[in-house]
C-alpha positions in Angstrom: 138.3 20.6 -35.4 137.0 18.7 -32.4 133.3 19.0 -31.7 132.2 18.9 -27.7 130.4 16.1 -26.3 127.1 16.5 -24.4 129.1 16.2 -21.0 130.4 19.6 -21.9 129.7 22.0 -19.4 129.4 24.7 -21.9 128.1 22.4 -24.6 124.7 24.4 -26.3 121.3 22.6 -25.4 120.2 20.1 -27.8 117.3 21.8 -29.6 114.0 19.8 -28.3 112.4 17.8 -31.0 109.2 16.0 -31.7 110.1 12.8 -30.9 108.1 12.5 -27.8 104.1 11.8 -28.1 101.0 14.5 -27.2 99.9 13.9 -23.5 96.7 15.1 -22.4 95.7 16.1 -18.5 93.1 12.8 -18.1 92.9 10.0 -20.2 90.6 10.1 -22.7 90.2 9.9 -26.3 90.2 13.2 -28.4 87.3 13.0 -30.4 85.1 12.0 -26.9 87.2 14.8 -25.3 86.5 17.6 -28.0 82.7 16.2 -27.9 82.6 16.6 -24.0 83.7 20.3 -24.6 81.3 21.2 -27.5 78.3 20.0 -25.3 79.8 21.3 -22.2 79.8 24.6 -23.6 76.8 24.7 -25.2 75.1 24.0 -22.2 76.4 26.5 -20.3 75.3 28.8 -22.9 72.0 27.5 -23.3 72.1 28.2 -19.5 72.7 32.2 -19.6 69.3 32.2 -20.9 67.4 30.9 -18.1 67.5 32.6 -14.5 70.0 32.0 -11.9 68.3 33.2 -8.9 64.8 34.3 -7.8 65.0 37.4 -6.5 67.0 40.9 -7.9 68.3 41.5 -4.5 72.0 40.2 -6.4 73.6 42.9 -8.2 72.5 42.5 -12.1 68.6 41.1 -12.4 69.8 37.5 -13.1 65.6 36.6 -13.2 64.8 37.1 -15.8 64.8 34.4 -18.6 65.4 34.4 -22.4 67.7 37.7 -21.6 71.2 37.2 -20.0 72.3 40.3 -17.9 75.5 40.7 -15.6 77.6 37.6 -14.7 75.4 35.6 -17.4 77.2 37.6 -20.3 80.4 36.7 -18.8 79.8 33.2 -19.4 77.8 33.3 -22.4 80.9 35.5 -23.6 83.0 32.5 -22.5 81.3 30.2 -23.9 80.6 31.5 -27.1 84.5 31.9 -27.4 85.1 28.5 -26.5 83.0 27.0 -29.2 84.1 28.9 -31.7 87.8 28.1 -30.6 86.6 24.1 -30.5 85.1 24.2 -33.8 88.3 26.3 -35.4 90.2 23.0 -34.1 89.1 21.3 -37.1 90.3 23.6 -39.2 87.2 24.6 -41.1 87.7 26.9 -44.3 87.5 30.5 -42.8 88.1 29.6 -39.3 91.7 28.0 -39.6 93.3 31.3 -38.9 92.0 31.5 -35.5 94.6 29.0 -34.7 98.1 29.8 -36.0 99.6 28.7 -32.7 97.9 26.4 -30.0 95.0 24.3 -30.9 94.3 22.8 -27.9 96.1 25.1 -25.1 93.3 28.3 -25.9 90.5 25.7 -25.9 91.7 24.6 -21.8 92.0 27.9 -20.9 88.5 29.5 -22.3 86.8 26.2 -20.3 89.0 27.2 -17.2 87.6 30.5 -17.4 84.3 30.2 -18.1 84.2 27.4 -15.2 85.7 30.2 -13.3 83.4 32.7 -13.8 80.5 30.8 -13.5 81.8 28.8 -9.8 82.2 32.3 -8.9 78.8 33.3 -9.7 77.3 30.9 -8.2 79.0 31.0 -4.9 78.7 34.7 -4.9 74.7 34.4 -5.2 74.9 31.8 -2.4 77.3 34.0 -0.3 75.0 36.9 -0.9 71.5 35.4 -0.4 72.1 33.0 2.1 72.4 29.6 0.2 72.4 27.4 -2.8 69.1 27.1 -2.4 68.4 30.4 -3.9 69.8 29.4 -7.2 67.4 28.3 -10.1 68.0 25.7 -12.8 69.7 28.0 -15.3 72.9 28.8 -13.0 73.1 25.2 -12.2 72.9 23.7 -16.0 75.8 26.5 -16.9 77.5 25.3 -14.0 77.6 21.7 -15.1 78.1 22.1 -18.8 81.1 24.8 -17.6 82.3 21.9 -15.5 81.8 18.9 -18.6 83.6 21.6 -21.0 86.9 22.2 -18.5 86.7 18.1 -18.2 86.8 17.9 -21.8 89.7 20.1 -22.1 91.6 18.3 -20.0 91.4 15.3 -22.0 92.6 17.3 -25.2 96.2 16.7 -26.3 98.9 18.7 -25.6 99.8 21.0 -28.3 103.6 19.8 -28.0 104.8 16.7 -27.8 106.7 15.7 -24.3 108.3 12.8 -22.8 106.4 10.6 -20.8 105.4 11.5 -17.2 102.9 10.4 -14.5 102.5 13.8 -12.8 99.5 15.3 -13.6 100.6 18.5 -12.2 103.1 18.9 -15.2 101.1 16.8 -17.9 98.7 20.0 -16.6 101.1 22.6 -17.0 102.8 21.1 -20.2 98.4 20.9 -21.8 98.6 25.0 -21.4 101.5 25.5 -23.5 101.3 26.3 -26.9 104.2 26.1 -30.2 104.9 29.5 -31.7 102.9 30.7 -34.4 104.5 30.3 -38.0 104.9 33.0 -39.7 102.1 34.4 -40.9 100.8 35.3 -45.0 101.9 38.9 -46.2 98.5 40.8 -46.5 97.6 44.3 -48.3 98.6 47.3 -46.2 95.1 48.4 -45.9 93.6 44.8 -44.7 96.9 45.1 -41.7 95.8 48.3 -41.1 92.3 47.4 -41.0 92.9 44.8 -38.3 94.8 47.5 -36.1 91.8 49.6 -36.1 89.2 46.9 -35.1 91.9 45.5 -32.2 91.9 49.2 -30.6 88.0 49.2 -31.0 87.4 46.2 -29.2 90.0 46.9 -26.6 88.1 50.2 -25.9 85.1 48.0 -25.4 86.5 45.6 -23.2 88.5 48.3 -21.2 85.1 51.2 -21.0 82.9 47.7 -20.1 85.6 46.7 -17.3 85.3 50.2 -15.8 82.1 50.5 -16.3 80.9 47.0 -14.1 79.9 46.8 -10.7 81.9 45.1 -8.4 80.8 41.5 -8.7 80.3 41.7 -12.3 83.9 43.2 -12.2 85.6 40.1 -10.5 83.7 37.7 -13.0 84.9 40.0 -15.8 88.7 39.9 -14.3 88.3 35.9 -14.2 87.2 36.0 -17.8 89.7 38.4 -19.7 92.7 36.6 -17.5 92.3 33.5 -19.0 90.7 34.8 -22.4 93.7 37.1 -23.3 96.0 34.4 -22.1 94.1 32.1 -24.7 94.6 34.7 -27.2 98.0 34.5 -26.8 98.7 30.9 -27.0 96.4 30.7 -30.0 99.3 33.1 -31.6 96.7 35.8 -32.3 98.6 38.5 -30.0 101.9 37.4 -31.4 100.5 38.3 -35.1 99.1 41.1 -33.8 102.4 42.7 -31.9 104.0 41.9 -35.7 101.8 44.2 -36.9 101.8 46.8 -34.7 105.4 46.8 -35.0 105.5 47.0 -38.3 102.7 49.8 -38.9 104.0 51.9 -35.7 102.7 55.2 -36.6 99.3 53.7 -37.2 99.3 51.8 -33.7 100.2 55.2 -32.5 97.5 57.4 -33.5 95.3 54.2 -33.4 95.8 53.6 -29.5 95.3 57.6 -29.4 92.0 57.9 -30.9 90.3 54.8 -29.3 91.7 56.6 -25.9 90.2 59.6 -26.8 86.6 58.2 -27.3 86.8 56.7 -23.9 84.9 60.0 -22.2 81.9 59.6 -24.8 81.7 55.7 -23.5 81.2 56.8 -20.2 77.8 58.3 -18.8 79.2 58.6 -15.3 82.1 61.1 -14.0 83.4 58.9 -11.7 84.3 56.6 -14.4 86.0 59.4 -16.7 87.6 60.5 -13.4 89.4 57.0 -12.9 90.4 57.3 -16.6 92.5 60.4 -15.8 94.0 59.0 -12.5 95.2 56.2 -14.6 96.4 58.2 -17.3 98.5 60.4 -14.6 99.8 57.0 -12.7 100.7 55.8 -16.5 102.4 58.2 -17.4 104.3 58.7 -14.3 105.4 54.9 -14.6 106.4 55.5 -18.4 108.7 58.3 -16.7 110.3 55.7 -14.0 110.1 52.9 -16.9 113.0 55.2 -18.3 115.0 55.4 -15.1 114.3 51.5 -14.4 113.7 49.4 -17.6 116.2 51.3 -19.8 119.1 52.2 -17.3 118.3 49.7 -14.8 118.6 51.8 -11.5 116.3 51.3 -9.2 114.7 54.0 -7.5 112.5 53.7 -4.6 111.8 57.3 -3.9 110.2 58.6 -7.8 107.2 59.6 -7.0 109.1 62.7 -4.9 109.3 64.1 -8.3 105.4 64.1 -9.1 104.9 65.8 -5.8 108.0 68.4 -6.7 106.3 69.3 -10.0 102.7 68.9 -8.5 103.7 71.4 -5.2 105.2 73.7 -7.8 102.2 74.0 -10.2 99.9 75.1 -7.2 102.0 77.2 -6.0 101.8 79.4 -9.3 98.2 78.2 -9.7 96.9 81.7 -7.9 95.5 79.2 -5.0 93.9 81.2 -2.5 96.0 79.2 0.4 99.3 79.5 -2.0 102.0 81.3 -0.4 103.1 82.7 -3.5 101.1 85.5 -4.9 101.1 84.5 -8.4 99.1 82.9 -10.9 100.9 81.4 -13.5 99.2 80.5 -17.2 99.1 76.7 -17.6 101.7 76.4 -19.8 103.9 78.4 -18.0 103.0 76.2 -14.4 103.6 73.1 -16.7 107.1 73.8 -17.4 108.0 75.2 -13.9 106.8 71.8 -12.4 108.7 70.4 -14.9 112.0 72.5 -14.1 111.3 72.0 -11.0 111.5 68.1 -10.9 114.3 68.5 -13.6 116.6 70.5 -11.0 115.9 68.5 -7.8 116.1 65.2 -10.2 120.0 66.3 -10.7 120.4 67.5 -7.4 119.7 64.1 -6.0 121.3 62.3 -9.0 124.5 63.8 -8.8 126.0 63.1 -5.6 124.0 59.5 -5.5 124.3 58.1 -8.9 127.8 56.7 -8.4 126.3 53.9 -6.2 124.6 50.7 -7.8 122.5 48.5 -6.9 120.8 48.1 -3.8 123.1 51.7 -1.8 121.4 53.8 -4.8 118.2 52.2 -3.9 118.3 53.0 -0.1 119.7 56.3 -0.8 116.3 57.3 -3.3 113.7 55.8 -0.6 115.6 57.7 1.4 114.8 61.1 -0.9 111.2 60.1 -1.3 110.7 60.4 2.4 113.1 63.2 2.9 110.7 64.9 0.6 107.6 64.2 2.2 108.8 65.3 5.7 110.2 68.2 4.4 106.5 69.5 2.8 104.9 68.4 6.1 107.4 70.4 8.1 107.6 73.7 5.8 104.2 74.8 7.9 105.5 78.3 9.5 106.0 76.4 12.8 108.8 73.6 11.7 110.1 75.6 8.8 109.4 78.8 6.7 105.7 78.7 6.0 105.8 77.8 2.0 103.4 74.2 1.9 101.3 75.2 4.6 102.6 71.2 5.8 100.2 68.6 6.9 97.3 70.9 5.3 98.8 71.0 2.1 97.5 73.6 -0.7 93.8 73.2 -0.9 91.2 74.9 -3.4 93.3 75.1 -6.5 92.2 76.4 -9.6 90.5 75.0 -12.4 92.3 75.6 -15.9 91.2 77.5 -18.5 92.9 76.9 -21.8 92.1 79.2 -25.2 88.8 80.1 -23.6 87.8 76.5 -22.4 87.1 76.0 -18.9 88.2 72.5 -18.0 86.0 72.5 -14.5 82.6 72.9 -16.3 80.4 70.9 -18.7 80.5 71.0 -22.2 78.7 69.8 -25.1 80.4 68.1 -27.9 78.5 66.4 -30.7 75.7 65.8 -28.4 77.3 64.4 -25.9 78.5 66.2 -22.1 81.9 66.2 -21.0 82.4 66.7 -17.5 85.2 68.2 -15.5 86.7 64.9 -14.9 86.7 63.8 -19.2 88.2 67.8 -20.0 90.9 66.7 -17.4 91.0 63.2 -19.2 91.4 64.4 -22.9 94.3 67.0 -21.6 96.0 64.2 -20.0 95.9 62.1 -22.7 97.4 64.9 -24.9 100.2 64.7 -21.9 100.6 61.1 -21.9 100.9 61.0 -26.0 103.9 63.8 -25.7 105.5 61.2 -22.8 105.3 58.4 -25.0 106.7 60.2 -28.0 109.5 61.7 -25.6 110.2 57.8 -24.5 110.5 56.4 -27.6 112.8 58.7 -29.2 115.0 59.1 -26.2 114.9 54.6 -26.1 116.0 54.6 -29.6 118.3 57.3 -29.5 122.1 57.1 -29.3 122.0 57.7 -25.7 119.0 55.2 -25.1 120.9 52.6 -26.3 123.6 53.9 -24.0 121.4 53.2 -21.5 120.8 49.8 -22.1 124.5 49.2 -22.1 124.6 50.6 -18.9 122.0 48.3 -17.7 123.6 44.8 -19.3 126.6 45.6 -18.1 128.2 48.7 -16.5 131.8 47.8 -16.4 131.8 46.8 -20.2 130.0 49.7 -21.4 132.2 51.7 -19.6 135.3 50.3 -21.1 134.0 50.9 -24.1 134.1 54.5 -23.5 130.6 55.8 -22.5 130.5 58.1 -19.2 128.1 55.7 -16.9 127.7 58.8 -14.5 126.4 61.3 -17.0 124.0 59.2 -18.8 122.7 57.8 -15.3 122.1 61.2 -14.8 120.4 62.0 -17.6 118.3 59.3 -17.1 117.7 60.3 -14.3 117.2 63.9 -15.1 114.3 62.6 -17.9 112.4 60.5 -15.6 112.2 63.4 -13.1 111.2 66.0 -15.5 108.3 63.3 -17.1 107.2 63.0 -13.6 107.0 66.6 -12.8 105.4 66.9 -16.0 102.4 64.7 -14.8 102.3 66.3 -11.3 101.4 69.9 -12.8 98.4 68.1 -13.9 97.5 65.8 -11.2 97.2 69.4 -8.7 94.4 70.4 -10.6 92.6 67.7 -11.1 92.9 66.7 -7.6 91.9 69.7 -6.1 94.4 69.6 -3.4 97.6 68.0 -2.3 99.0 66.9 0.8 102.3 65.3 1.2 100.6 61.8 2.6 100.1 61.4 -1.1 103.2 60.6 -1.8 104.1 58.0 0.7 106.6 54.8 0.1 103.2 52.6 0.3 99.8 52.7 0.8 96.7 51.3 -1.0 95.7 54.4 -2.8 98.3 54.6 -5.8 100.1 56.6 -7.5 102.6 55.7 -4.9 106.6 54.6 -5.5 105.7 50.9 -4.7 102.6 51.0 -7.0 104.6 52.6 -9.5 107.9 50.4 -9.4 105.3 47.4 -9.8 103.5 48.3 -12.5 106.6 48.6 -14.2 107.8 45.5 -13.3 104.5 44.2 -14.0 103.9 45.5 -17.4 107.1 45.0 -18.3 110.5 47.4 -18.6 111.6 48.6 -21.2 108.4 48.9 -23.0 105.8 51.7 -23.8 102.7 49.3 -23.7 104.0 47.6 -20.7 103.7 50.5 -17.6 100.6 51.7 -19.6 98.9 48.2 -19.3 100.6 47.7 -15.4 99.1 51.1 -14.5 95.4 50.7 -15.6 95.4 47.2 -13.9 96.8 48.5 -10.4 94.9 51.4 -10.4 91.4 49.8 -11.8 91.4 46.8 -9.6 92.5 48.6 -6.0 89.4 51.1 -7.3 87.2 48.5 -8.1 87.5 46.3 -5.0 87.6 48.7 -2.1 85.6 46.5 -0.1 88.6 44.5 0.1 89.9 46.8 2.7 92.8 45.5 4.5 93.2 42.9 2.3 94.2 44.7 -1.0 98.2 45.1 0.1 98.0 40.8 1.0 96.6 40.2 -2.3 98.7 42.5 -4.3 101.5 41.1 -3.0 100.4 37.3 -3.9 99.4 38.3 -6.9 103.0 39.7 -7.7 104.5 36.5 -6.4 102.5 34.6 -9.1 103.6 36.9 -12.2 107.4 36.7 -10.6 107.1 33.0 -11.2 105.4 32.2 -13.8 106.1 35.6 -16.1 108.8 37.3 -14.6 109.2 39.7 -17.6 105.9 41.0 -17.4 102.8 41.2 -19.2 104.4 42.5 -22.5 107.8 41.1 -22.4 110.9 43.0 -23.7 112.8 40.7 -25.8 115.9 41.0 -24.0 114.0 39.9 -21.1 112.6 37.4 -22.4 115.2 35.5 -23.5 117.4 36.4 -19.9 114.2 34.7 -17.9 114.1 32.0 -19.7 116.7 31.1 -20.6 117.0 27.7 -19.4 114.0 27.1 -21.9 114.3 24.5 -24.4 113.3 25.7 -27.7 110.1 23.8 -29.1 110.6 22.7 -32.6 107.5 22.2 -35.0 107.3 18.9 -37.0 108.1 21.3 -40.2 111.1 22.3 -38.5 112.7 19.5 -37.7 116.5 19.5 -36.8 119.0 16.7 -39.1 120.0 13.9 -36.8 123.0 15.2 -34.7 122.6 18.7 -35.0 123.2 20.5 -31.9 120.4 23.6 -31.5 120.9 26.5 -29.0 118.7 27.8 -26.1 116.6 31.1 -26.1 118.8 32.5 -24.7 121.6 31.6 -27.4 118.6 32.5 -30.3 
């Protein structure tokens, strides 16, 4: 048997080994380098405690000294992170397991954030009050010791060893890699468990303290969990964590449910609790078009149709005063009409279009999507038969009223008041947990992995005997039906609905290009993903309205900067993962050594 030499075209990558030597950003020694960042952050932390400026006219009292408020707990958050990831370094007893990945890679990227952050602070104080000269000592001495601790970082050492090169671009780029985690010890059920529990808990924090912030403390925040959570990940803590989530799924489950459902008693404001159930209606709509799109791969321009289908039909059995029908449906009964509703039209656009691919079935559903929009804004009496009432829509729709609970008054539960807007969240949340359920069965169902053979390749799974037009259609079917689902919800808790809500684009999602991206962006073919892409595009847009004009220029950079540098998406499908990158070497620890002259495989070969 002949064995292929490297010139091969086909030949399988050899497997990168350790051969080469650490490189660091700057040149600098690593115990001066790790020194540089221990005093750099502990500067900046000793800063937080001093004022920053010398008047309250900027947004969070920085004045006051020996107690940090607004952007000074952002850094001191930073900060405190980064010490604690410095110190882990050395592999203390009790701290080692910070660090099954990276050792060096988290510790760049906490300094990069916490120099972010605190740049940011400072400029926004001198934007707002006219000057540097309005900042006291303590924002400059967290300043400088952010700037000593990112210096410092950059002299670290790479956590994987590379071949020699001058360009400190890459050498900069290679420093924020990290190795994969090993495999981490077996623990007791209950301590896994355990871990689950406290991850939820602190990801309600961070999530109710995110949507809670003003919006300069907001962009400092966003500077700080970017880079923290990416630090998280190259220290392998996320990995370990995704392994147990997988493993203990039912737990995640009703974990990720209960720490959702607390969110209303975290909020004192309604117009907090009322973002949480717009996201929960754009998240679950995604999830519906993350079946049509990450499992069978068709892209559909024209989805969020189906939300207004089944959000028209619930207020038009709502008993609406401006409703041309002279009904009033109960909820339950408006709930599955919307969601017959988007079920019927989903097949009656599916079947006569679903035998194109690519980008013809695309054009043909922008084409629906706007078809459907006209069509509400024409069916006004004057146009068409007078059934939407058109460009005015259906205004003053009902509240609901389920088993005696009115969901559009206050109510007092264990001493604390839920408003209209957290009744509206907690039934949306009992929506999106029956979409996720619905999701994950039909994805690891029979005909969801039909699916996914419909998406890899049509013609193969087709000559291995599956019907690529009926189980596009049923696809397509679910998705619609999970959308319509949504919309009988979203009519009530809007209000009212007009058919400019459900344009192609604008900046006010749910829309179908806000939706398509936070699927793209979250990452298909996953539950978490969409969830995770639809907070993000509906918190941020929400958050930074002063923006304006310039929210669509800097969505759109911001999506050219995940396309290239995570193309599957914040949580990445496997299969994804390994068809991106595929022309990844693999990254071999020391321990894992390949014998001389054996050939390894790519990512995409593992």
């Amino acid at each position: 048997m002949t064995t292929k030499t490297p010139s091969t075209p086909d030949t399988p990558r050899l497997a990168k080994t350790t051969t080469g030597t650490p490189v660091s950003t700057l040149p600098l020694p690593e115990n001066i380098a790790r020194a540089l960042v221990l005093i750099g952050a502990t500067t900046a932390l000793i800063g937080t405690f001093l004022a920053w400026t010398w008047t309250t006219d900027f947004p969070g009292d920085l004045t006051v000294t020996g107690y940090p408020g607004g952007l000074q707990l952002i850094t001191l958050t930073g900060a405190a992170l980064t010490l604690l990831f410095t110190t882990a370094g050395y592999r203390p007893p009790g701290l080692g397991w910070l660090l099954p990945g990276g050792t060096n890679s988290p510790v760049l990227l906490l300094t990069l954030g916490v120099l972010g952050s605190t740049g940011y602070t400072m400029g926004a104080i001198s934007d707002h009050l006219g000057g540097i000269v309005n900042l006291e000592p303590g924002a400059w001495i967290s300043g400088i010791g952010a700037l000593t601790a990112a210096i410092g970082a950059l002299g670290l050492p790479s956590d994987t060893p590379d071949t020699e090169t001058t360009n400190p671009w890459q050498r900069l780029r290679h420093s924020l890699k990290a190795p994969p985690p090993p495999p981490a010890k077996q623990l007791p059920a209950a301590v896994e468990i355990l871990i689950i529990a406290a991850s939820f808990g602190i990801g309600l924090y961070v999530f109710a303290y995110g949507i809670d912030a003003y919006t300069e403390l907001f962009i400092g925040f966003l500077i700080t969990t970017g880079f923290g959570a990416t630090a998280l990940h190259r220290a392998g803590l996320i990995p370990r964590l995704n392994t147990l989530t997988a493993k203990h799924r039912n737990v995640t489950f009703t974990a990720a449910i209960v720490a959702a459902a607390l969110f209303p008693f975290t909020q004192d404001s309604s117009a907090y609790a009322l973002i949480g159930v717009n996201i929960l209606i754009f998240a679950t709509v995604a999830l519906g078009l993350n079946v049509v799109v990450g499992l069978a791969g068709l892209l559909d321009l024209g989805y969020v149709a189906f939300l207004g289908v089944g959000a028209y039909t619930a207020a038009l059995v709502s008993g609406s005063p401006a409703s041309t029908f002279d009904v009033k449906f109960p909820f339950w009964a408006a709930v599955l009409t919307g969601a017959a509703a988007s079920l019927v039209f989903g097949i009656v656009i599916g079947a006569p279009t679903l035998r194109l691919r690519g980008d013809y079935l695309a054009i043909v559903t922008l084409g629906f999507g706007e078809i459907f929009r006209i069509t509400m804004n024409n069916l006004n009496g004057s146009a068409g038969p007078d059934l939407t009432n058109g460009a005015q829509g259906i205004p003053n729709i009902p509240d609901l009223e389920l088993f005696g609970w009115n969901l559009g008054v206050e109510h007092d539960v264990l001493g604390f008041t839920l408003s209209r807007p957290a009744n509206y969240y907690l039934l949306m949340l009992l929506f999106t947990a029956v979409v996720v359920l619905v999701f994950r069965r039909s994805g690891e169902s029979r005909i969801g992995r039909a699916w996914v053979a419909i998406r890899e390749d049509e013609t193969a799974a087709t000559a291995m005997g599956i019907n690529g037009f009926r189980v596009k259609l049923i696809a397509f079917a679910l998705g619609a039906t999970l959308a319509g689902f949504a919309g009988s919800v979203q009519a009530h808790v809007s209000y009212s609905i007009t058919p400019e809500q459900y344009l192609f684009a604008n900046t006010v999602p749910p829309n179908s290009a806000f939706l398509l991206a936070a699927v793209i962006l979250g990452g298909m073919g996953t539950i978490s993903g969409p969830l995770i892409g639809a907070a993000l595009l509906y918190l941020i847009p929400a958050k930074l309205q002063f923006l304006e004009d310039y929210q669509l220029l800097l969505f759109g950079l911001a999506l050219i900067l995940l396309m290239r540098f995570r193309p599957e998406g914040l949580v990445a499908n496997k299969r994804a993962q390994l068809e991106y990158h595929e022309t990844d070497q693999l990254d071999v620890p020391d321990q894992q050594k390949l014998p001389e002259g054996t050939v390894g495989v790519s990512k995409a070969g593992a």
